[in-house]
N, C-alpha and C positions, 0 to 999 in steps of 0.2 A: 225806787220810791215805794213799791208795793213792802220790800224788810223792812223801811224806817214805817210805814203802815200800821204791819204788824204788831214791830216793835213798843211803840208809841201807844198804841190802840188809836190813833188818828186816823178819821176816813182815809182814803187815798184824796177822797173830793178834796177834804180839809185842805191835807196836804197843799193842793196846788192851790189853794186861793192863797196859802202862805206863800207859797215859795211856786212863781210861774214856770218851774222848770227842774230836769233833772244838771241842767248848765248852768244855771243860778246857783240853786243848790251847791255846787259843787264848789261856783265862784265864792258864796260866801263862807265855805268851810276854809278856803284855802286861805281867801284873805283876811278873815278873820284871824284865823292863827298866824298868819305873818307880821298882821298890824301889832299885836299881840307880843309876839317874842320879840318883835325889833324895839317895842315903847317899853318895854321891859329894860331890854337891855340898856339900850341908851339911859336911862336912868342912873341904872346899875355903872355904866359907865362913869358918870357923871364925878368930876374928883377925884377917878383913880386914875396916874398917869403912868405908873411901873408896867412896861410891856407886858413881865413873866404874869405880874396880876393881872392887866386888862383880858391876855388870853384865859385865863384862870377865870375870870369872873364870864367870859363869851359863852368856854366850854360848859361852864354850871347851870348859866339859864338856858342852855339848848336844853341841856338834856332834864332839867327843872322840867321843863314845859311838852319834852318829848316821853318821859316820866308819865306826868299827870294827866296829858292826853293822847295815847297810843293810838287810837281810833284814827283822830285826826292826824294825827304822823303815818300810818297808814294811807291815807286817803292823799297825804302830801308826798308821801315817795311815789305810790304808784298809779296816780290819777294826775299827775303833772301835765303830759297834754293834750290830756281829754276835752279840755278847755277849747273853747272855740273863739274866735277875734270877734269882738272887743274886749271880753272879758279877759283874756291869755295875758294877753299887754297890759293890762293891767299889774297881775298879780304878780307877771315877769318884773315888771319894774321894782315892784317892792320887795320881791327876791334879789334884784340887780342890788338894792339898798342895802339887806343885810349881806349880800357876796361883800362889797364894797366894803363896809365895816371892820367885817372879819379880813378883807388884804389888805384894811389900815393898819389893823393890828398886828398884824405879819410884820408887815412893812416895818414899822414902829419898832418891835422885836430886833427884826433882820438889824438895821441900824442900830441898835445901842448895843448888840451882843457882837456885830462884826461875823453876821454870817455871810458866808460868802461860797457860791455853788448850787446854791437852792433856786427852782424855778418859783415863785411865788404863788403862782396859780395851780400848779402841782401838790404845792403844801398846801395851800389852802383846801383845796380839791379834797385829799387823800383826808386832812380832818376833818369836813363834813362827813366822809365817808364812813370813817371811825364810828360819827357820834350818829348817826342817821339810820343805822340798820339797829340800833339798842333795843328797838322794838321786840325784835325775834329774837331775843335771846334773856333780856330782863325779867330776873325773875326774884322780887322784892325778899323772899324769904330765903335766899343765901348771895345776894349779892347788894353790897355796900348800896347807902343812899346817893342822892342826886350830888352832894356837895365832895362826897370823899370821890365817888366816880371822876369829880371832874378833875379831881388832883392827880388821880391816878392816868387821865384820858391823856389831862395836859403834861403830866410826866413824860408819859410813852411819850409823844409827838417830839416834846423838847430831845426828848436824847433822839428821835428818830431823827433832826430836825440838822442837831452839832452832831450826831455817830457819823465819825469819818472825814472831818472836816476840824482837827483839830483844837476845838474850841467847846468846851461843855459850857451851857448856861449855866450861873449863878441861880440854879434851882434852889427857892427857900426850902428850909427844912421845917417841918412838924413835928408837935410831939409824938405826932401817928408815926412819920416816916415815910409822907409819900415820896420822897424823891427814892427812899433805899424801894419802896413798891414798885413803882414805877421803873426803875431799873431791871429787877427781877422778872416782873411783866414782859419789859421788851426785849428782855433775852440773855 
């Protein structure tokens, strides 16, 4: 409370009469950004029903919004459960929301492409994992923006997804060329 203080030029007093705590605070960083990226997405959802896009479109606004607030993606990887009950349950819920989402889309995926081998929860896992650490390593003046990233994320994952299992997805092609990137990327 004392850095957001400093930072802010707000008393510390101020501070607390805003915000009664350093567990509030935290709850409202996290839920905030969650309500945030899932209303987003769902939107963004909305009318597209082609798997390869729906992941396409998940992968973009993560990292759209992991992009534009690192702080707060900071604060959501490694302030997860500092959170104390009631608030935890809360925010866990509407993280259960978007997990759930993203192994729709999976799932949806797995089904129309005939993958078969894959733990669902292991992929889904392994691409938040992907897209979640972009923090520490994004670095806007030599690397691709939010939308080309996502082509290139959900490249990777697809070939990581059919490598070895006989079946490549019907990866659309760009005039960029993410799928030939995305190949190269993953190996």
């Amino acid at each position: 409370m004392r850095d957001i203080s400093r930072s802010s030029g707000v008393p510390l007093a101020g501070l607390y009469y805003y915000c009664e705590s350093k567990q509030k605070l935290l709850y409202l960083i996290q839920i905030c950004a969650f309500r945030s990226i899932l209303e987003r997405l769902e939107q963004r959802l909305a009318g597209v029903a082609e798997p390869v896009e729906r992941l396409r479109v998940f992968v973009q606004n993560h990292l759209e919004y992991f992009l534009s607030h690192p702080v707060e993606m900071k604060v959501l990887t490694h302030e997860e459960k500092a959170l104390t009950e009631p608030l935890r349950r809360e925010v866990a819920e509407i993280k259960r929301r978007y997990y759930t989402l993203a192994r729709e889309i999976f799932e949806e995926l797995r089904r129309s492409e005939g993958i078969r081998g894959i733990q669902p929860r292991i992929a889904v896992l392994s691409l938040f994992g992907m897209m979640n650490w972009i923090y520490t390593w994004y670095n806007p003046r030599v690397d691709p923006s939010a939308d080309r990233l996502a082509e290139i994320m959900t490249g990777i994952f697809l070939q990581g997804v059919c490598n070895g299992h006989g079946h490549r997805i019907g990866w659309r092609e760009s005039s960029r060329g993410n799928a030939q990137a995305a190949g190269r990327l993953a190996g």
